[in-house]
C-alpha positions as CSV (number, residue, x, y, z in Angstrom):
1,X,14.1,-15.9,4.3
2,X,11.1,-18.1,5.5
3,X,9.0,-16.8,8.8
4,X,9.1,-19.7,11.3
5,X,5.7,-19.8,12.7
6,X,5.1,-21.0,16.0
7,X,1.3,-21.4,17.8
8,X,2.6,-18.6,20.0
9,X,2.9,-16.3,16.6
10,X,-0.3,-17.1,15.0
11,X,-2.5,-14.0,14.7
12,X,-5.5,-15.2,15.7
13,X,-7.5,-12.4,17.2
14,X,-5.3,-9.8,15.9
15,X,-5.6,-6.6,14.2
16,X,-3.5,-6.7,10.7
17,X,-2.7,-3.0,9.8
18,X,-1.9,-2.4,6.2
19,X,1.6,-0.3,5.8
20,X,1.3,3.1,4.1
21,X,3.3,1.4,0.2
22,X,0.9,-1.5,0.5
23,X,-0.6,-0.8,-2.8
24,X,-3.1,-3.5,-3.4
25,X,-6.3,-1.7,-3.7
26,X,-8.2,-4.4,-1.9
27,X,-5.6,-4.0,0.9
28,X,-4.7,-0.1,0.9
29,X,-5.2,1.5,4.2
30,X,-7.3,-1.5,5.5
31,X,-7.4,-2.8,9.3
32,X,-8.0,-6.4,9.1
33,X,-9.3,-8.4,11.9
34,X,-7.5,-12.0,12.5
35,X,-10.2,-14.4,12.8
36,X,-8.1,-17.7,11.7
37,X,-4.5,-18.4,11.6
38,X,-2.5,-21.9,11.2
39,X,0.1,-23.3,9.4
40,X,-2.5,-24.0,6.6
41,X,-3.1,-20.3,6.1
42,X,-5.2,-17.3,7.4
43,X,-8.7,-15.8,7.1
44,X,-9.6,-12.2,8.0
45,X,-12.7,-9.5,8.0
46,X,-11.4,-5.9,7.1
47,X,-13.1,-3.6,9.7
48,X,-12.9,-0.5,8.3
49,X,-14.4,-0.4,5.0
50,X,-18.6,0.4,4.7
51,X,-20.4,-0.2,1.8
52,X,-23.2,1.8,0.6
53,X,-24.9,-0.9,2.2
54,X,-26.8,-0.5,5.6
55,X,-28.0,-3.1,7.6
56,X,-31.7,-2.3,6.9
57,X,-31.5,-3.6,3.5
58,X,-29.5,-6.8,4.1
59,X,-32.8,-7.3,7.1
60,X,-34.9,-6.6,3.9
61,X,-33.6,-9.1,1.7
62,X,-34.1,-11.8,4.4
63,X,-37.7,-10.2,4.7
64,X,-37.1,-9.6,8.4
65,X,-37.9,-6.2,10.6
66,X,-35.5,-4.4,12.2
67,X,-37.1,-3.1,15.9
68,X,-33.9,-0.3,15.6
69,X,-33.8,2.3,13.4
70,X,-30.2,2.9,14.5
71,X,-29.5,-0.9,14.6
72,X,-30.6,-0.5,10.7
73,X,-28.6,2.3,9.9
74,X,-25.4,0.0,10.5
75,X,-23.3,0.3,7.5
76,X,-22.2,-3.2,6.2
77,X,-18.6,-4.0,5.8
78,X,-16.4,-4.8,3.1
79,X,-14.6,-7.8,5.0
80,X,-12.6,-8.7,2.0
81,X,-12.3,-9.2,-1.7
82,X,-13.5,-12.8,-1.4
83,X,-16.6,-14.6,-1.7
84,X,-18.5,-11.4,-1.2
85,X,-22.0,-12.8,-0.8
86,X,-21.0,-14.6,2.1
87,X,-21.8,-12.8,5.6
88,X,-20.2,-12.7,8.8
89,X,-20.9,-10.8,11.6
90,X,-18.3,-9.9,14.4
91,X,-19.7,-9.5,17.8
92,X,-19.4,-10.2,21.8
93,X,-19.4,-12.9,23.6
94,X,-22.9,-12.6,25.7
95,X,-24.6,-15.6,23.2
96,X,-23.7,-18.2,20.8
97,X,-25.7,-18.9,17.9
98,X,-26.0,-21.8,15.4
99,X,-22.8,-21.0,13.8
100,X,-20.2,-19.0,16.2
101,X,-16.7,-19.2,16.2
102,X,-14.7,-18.1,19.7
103,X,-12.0,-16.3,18.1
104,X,-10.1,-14.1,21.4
105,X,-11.0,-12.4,24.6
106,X,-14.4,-12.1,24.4
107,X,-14.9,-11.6,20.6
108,X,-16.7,-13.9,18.3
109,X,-18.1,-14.6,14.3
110,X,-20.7,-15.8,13.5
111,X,-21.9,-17.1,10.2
112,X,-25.5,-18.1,10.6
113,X,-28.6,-16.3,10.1
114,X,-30.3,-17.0,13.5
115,X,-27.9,-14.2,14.5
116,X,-29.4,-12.0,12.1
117,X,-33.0,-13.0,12.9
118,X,-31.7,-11.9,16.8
119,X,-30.5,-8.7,15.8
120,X,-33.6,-7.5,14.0
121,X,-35.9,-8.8,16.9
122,X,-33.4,-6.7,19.5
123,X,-32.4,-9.9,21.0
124,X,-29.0,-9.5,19.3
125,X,-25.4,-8.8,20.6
126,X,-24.7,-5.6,22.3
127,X,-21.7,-4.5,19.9
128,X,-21.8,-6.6,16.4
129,X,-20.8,-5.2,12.8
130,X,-21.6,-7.1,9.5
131,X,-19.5,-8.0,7.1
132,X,-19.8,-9.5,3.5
133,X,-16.8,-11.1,2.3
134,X,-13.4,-12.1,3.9
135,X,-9.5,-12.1,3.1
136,X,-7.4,-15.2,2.8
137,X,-4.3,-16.5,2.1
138,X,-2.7,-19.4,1.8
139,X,-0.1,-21.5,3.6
140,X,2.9,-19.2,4.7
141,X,1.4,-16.1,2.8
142,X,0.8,-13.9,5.2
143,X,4.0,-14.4,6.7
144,X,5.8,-14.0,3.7
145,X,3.8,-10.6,3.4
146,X,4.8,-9.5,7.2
147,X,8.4,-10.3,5.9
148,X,8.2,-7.8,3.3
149,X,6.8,-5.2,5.3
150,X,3.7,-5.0,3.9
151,X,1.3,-5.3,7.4
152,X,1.9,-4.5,11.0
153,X,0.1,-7.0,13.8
154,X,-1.2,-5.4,17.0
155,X,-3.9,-6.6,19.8
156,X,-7.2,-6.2,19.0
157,X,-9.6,-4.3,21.6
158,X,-13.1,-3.6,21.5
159,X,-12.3,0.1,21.7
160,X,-11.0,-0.4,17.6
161,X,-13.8,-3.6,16.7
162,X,-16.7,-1.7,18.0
163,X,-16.2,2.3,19.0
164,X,-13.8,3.9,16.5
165,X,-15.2,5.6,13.6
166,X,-14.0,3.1,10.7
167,X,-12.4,5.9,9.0
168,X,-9.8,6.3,12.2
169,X,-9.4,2.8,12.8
170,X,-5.9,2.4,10.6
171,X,-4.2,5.3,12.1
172,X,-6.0,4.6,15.9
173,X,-5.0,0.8,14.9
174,X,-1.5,1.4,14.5
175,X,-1.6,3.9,17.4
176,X,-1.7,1.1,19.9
177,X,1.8,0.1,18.4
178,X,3.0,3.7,19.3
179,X,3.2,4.5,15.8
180,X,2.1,7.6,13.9
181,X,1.7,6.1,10.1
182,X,1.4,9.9,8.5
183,X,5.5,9.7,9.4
184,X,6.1,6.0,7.5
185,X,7.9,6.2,4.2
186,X,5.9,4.1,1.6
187,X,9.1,2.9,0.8
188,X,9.4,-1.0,1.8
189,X,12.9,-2.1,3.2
190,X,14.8,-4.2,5.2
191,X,17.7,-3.4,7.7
């Protein structure tokens, strides 16, 4: 059965919570943050995977300063399986920079390095995480996906993007749907 997708279903600044059978490593126990949905497909940054990566070093590499030792300590994201040298960092709305994208209530990505440059200077956004890498899929995949019960959609709020501990944003995630995934079956179905 094919998912009718209207512009009042696209998951644009939503949170895509992977069910407990998903069993795609890439995917398994990921939250995944919405930040482009059409007809012509969808593009996402998982939010709650670090890498042994810390902001520090990616400042490094661009031979910048970080002014924050905390700000440096960030852990860098995994934001998906593709095109992992590409960056993107998810952040509020207080500025734009060269590259920003308004995604939903009050949450942005941004692409270009001036952000970057701003965040080591301490002229960055308030709340940001970095990410390296993305997920995608293609026309009607990710409703085909929903379909087959492999993700859940719920809102996104700043409390999950920028406050939980990323190894409590899956269950906290799914939480805001009222539902406890520790009492899912793995089993996929359909009534």
């Amino acid at each position: 059965m094919a998912v009718k997708i209207t512009d009042a279903t696209y998951l644009t600044g939503q949170l895509l919570i992977a069910m407990p059978a998903m069993a795609d490593p890439n995917f398994h126990r990921t939250v995944t943050y919405i930040c482009e949905h059409s007809e012509h497909g969808a593009l996402g940054l998982i939010i709650n995977r670090p890498l042994d990566i810390d902001l520090g070093e990616v400042f490094q590499q661009l031979s910048m300063t970080a002014h924050d030792p905390e700000l440096a300590s960030r852990p860098i994201l995994r934001g998906g399986p593709v095109q992992m040298d590409r960056g993107f960092v998810i952040h509020g709305s207080e500025h734009t920079w060269e590259t920003t994208a308004n995604i939903a209530d009050s949450i942005q990505v941004t692409t270009s390095q001036d952000i970057l440059t701003a965040m080591a200077a301490g002229d960055g956004p308030t709340q940001a995480m970095v990410a390296l890498g993305y997920a995608g899929w293609g026309a009607g995949q990710l409703e085909y996906e929903i379909t087959e019960n492999a993700w859940l959609s719920a809102p996104a709020t700043r409390q999950i993007l920028f406050d939980t501990p990323f190894e409590d944003r899956w269950a906290d995630a799914a939480a805001l749907l009222g539902i406890d995934l520790a009492t899912l079956s793995t089993d996929a179905g359909h009534a």
